[in-house]
Backbone as CSV, one residue per row, in Angstrom:
resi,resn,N_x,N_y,N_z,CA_x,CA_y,CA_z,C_x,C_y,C_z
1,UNK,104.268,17.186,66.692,103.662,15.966,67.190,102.180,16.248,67.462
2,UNK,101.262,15.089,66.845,100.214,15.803,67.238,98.957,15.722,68.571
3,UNK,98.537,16.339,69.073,97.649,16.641,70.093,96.762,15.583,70.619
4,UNK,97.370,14.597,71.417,95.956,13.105,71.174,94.798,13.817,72.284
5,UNK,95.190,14.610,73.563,94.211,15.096,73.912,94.128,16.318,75.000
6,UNK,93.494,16.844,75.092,93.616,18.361,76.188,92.600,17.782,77.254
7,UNK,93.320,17.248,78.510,93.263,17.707,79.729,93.120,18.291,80.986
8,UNK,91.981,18.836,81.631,92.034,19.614,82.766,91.484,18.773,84.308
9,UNK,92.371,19.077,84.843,92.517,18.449,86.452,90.935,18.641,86.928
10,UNK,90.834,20.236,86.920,89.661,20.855,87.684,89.381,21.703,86.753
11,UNK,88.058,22.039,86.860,87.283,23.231,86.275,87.829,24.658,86.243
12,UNK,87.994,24.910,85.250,88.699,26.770,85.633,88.984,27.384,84.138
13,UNK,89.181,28.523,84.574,89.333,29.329,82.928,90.905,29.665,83.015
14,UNK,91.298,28.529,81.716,92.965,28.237,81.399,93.455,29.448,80.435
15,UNK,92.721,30.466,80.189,92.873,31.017,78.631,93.597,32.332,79.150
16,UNK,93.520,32.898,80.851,94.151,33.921,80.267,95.171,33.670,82.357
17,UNK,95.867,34.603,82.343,97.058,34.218,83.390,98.107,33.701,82.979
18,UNK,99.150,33.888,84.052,100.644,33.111,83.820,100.912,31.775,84.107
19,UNK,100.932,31.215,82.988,101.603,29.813,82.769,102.426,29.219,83.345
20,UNK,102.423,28.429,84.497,103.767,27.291,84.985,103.735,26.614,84.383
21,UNK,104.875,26.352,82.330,104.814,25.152,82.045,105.874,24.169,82.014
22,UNK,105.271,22.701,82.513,106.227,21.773,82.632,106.106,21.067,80.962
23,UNK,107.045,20.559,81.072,107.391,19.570,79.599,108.291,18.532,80.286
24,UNK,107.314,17.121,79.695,108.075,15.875,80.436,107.631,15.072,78.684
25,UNK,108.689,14.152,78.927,108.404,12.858,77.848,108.149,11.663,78.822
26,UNK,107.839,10.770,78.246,107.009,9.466,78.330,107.086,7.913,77.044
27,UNK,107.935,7.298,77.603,108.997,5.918,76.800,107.720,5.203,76.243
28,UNK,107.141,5.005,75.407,106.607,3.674,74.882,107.346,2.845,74.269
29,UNK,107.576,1.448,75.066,108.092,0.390,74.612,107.675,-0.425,74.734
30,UNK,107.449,-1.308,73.452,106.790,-2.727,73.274,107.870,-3.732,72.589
31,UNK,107.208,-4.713,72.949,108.070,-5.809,73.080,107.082,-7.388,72.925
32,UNK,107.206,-7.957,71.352,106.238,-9.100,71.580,105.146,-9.176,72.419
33,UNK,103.934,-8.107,72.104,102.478,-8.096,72.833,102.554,-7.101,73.886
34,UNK,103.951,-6.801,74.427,103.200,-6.493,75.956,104.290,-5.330,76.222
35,UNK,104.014,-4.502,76.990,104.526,-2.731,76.960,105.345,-2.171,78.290
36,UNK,106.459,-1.681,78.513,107.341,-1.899,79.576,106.760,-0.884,80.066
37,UNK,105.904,-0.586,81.721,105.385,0.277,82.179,105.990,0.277,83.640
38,UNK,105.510,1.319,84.518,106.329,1.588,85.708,105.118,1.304,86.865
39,UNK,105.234,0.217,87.548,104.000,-0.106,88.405,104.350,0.187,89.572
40,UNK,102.867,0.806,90.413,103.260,1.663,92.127,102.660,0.386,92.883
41,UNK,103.363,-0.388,93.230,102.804,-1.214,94.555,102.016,-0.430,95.349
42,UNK,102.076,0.683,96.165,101.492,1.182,96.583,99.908,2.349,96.173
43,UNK,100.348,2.710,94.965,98.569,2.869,94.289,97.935,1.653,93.803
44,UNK,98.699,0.548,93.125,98.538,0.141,92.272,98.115,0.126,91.035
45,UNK,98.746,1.431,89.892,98.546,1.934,88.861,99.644,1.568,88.214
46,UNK,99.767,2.072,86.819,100.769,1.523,86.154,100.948,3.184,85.040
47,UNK,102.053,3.125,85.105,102.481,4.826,84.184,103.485,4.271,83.436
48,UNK,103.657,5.460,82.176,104.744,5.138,81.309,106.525,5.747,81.973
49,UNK,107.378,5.012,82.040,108.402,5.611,81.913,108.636,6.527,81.033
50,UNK,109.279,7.530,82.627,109.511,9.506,81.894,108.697,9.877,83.247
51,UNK,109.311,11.628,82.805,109.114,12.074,83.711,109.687,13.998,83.115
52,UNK,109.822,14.889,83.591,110.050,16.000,83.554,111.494,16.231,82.771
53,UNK,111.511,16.580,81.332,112.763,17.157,80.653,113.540,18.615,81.640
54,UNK,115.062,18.065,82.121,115.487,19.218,83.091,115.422,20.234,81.797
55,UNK,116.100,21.495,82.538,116.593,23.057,81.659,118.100,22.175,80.942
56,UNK,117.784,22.617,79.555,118.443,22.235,78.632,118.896,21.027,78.130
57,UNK,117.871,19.944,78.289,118.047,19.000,78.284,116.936,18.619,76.659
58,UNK,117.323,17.719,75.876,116.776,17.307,74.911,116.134,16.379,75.280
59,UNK,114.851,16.077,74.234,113.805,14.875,74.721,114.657,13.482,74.855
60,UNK,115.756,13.433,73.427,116.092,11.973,74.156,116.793,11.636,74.586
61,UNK,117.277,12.928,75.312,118.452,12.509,76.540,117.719,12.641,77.737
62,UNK,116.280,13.163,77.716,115.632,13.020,78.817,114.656,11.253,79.009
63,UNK,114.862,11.221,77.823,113.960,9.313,77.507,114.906,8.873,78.268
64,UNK,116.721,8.710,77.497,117.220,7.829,78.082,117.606,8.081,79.582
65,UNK,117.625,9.012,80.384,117.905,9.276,81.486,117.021,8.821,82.351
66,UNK,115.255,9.107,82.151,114.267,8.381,82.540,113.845,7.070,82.531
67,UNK,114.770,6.498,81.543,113.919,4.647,81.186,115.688,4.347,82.259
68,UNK,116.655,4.898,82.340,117.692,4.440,83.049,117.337,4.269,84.973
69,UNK,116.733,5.384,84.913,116.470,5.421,86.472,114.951,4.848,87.193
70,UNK,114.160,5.032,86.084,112.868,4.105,86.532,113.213,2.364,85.981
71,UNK,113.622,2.370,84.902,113.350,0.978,84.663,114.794,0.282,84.378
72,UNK,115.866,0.783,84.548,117.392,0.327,84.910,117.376,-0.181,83.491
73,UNK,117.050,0.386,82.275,117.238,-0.319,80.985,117.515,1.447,79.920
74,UNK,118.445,0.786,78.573,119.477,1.981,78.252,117.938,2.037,77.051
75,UNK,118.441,3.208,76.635,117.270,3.478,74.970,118.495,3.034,74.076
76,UNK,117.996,2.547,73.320,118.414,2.244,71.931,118.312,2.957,70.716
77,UNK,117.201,3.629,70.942,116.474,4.251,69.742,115.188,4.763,70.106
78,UNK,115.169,6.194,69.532,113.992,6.684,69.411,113.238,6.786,68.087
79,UNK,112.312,6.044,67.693,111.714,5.621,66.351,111.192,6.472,65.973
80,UNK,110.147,7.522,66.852,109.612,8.619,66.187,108.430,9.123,67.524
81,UNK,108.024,10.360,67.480,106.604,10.877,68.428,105.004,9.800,68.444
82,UNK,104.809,9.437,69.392,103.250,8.728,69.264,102.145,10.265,69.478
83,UNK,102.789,10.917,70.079,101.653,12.092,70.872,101.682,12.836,71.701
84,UNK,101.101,13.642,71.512,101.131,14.615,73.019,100.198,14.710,73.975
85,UNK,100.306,14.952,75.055,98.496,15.011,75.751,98.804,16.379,76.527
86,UNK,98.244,17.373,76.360,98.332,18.773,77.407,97.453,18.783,78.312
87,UNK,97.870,19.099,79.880,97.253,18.912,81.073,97.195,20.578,81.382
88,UNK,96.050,20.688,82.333,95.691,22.152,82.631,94.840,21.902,84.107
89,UNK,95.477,22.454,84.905,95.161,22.998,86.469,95.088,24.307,87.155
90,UNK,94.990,24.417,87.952,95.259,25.840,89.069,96.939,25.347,89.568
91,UNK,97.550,26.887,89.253,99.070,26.833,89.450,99.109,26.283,91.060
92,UNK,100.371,25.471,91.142,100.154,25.025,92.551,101.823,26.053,92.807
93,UNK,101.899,26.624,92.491,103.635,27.375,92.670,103.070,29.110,92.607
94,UNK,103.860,29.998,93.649,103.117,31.396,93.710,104.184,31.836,92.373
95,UNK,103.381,33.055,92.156,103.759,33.520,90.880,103.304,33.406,89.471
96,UNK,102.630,32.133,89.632,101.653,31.792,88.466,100.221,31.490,88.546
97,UNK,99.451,31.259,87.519,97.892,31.665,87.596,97.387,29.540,87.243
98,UNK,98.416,29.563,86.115,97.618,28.115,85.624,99.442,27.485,85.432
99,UNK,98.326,25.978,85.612,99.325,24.713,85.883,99.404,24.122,84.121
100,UNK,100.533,24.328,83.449,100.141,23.587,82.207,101.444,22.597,82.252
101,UNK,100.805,21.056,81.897,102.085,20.104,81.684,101.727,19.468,80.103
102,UNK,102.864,19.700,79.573,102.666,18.970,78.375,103.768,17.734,78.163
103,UNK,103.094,16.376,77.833,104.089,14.981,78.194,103.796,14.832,76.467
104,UNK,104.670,14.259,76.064,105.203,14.130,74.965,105.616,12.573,74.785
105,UNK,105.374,11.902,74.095,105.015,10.371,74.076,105.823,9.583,73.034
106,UNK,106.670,9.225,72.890,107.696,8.712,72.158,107.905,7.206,71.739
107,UNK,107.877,6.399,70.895,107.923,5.282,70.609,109.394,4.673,70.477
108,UNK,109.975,4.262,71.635,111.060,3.802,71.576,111.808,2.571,71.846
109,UNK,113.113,2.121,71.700,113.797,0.821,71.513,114.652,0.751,72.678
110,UNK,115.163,-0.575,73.377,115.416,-0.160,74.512,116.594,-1.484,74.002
111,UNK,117.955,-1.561,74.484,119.016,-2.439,74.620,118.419,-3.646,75.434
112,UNK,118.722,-5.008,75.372,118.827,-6.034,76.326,119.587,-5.743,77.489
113,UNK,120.180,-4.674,77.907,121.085,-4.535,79.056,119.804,-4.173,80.452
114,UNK,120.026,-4.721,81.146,119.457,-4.639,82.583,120.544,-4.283,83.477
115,UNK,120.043,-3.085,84.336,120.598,-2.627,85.651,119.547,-2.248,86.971
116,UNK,119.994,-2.176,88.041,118.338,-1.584,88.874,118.664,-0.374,88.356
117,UNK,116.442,0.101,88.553,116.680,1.214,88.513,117.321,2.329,89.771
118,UNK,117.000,3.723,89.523,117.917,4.343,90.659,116.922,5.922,90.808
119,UNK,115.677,4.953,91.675,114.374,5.973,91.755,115.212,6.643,92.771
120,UNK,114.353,8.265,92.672,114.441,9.139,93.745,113.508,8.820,94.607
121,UNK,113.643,9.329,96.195,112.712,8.984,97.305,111.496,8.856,97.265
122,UNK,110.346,9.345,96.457,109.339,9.562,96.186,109.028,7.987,95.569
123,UNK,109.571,7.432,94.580,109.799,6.719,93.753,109.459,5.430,94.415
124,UNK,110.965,5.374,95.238,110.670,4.327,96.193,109.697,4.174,97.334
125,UNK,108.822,5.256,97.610,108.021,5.512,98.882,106.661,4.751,97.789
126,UNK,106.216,5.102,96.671,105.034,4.897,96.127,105.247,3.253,95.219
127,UNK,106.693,2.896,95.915,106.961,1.184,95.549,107.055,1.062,94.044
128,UNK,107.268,2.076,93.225,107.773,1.612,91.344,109.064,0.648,91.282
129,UNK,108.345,0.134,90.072,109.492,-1.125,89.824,109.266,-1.024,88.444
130,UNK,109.533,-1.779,87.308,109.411,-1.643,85.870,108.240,-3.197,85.371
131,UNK,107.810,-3.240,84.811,106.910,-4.201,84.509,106.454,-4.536,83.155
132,UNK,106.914,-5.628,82.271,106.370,-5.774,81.132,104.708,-6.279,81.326
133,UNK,104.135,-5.570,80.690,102.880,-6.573,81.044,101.343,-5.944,79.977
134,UNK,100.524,-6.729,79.696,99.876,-6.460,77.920,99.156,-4.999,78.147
135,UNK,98.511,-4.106,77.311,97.631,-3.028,77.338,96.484,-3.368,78.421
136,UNK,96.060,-4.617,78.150,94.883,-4.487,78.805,94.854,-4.890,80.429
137,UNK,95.779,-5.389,80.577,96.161,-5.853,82.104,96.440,-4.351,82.654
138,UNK,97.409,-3.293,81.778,97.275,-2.223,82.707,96.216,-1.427,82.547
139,UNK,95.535,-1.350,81.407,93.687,-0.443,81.594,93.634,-1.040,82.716
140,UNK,92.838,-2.437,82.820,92.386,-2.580,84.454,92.331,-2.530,85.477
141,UNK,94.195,-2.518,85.094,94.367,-1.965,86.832,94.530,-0.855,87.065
142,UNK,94.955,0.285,86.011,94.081,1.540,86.243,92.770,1.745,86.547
143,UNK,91.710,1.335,85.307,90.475,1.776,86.105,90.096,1.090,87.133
144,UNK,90.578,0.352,88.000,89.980,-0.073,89.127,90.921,1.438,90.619
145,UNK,92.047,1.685,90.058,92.546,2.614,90.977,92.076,4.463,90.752
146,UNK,91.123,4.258,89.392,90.463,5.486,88.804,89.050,5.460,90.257
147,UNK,88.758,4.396,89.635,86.958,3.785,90.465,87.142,4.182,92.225
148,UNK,87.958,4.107,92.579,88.158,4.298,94.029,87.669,5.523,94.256
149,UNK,87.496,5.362,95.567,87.137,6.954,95.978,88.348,7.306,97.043
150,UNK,88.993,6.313,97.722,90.473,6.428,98.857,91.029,5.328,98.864
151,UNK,92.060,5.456,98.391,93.119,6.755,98.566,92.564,7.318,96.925
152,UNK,92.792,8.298,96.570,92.597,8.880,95.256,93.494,8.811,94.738
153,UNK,93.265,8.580,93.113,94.351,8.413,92.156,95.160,9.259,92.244
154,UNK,96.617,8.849,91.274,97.434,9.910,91.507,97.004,10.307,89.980
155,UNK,97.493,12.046,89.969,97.370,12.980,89.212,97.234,12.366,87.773
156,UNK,98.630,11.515,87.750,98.657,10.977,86.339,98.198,9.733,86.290
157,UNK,97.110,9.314,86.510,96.340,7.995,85.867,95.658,8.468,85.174
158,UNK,94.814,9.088,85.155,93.544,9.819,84.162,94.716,9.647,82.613
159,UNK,95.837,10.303,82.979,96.724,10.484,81.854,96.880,9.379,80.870
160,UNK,97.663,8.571,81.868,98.042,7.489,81.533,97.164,6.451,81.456
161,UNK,96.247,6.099,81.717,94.940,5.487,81.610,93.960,5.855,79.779
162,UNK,94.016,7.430,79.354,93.641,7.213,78.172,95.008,6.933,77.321
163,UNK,96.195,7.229,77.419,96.776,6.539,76.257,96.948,5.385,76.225
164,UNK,97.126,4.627,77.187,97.493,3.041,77.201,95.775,2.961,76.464
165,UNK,94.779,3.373,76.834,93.240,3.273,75.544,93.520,3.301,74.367
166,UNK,94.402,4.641,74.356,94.567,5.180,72.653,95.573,4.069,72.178
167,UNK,96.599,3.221,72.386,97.231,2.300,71.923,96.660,1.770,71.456
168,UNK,95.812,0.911,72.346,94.990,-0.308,72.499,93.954,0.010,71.705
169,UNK,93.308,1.285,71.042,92.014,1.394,69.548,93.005,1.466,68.755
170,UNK,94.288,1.758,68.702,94.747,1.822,67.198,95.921,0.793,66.999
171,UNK,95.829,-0.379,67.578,96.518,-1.504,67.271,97.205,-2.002,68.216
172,UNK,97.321,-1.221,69.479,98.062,-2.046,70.631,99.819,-1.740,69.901
């Protein structure tokens, strides 16, 4: 899949130390114009459904497990990879030197079946709910929660903020 872009949180030299790496996927689903995303009442940002592939778990049993519990809707189908984006930090876990997450971006089909979702505590504390709504309605309301200076974005808007871009230059 290929590389849409490399990432670093903070300034630092990623090239040599021990690696904490995470691997998460990330649901793109569209639907007549407008893209099923996971909105925080409380940042008010908007992210893709997905989240962290467990140990031994395949990407699309980690899609459908993720679009089940954030957005209470089954996968249907996984059509094919949109992209990858690799993130790079200072390890926040002892034992390691650098933070690497690589999210993996998937273009997928989702059943008409609706259930709630079944966020973990975190989930529900930062108010996610599921939200159809067009590319450009969520750029904005990302960069307006980028533009802030407090509360500060969370980690993954920067993220999620250039691909919902990269959609939106190459056809939405």
């Amino acid at each position: 899949m290929r590389i849409l872009r490399e990432m670093y949180r903070r300034p630092g030299d990623y090239t040599r130390g021990r690696v904490n790496l995470h691997e998460a996927v990330r649901a793109v689903v569209r639907r007549d114009g407008l893209i099923l995303l996971v909105h925080s009442e409380k940042n008010g940002d908007y992210k893709f459904p997905g989240g962290r592939v467990e140990a031994g778990e395949t990407h699309p049993a980690a899609l459908a497990r993720e679009l089940a519990e954030e957005c209470g809707v089954r996968l249907a189908a996984v059509e094919g990879g949109y992209g990858r984006v690799l993130e790079f930090d200072r390890a926040f876990e002892p034992g390691s030197d650098i933070f690497q997450m690589i999210s993996y971006y998937y273009l997928c089909q989702i059943t008409a079946e609706q259930n709630p979702p079944q966020l973990e505590p975190y989930e529900r504390e930062l108010g996610f709910h599921p939200e159809w709504v067009t590319l450009a309605e969520a750029i904005a309301a990302n960069q307006q929660v980028l533009a802030r200076t407090v509360p500060k974005a969370p980690t993954w808007t920067p993220r999620e903020t250039f691909v919902l871009e990269h959609l939106l230059a190459n056809g939405g």
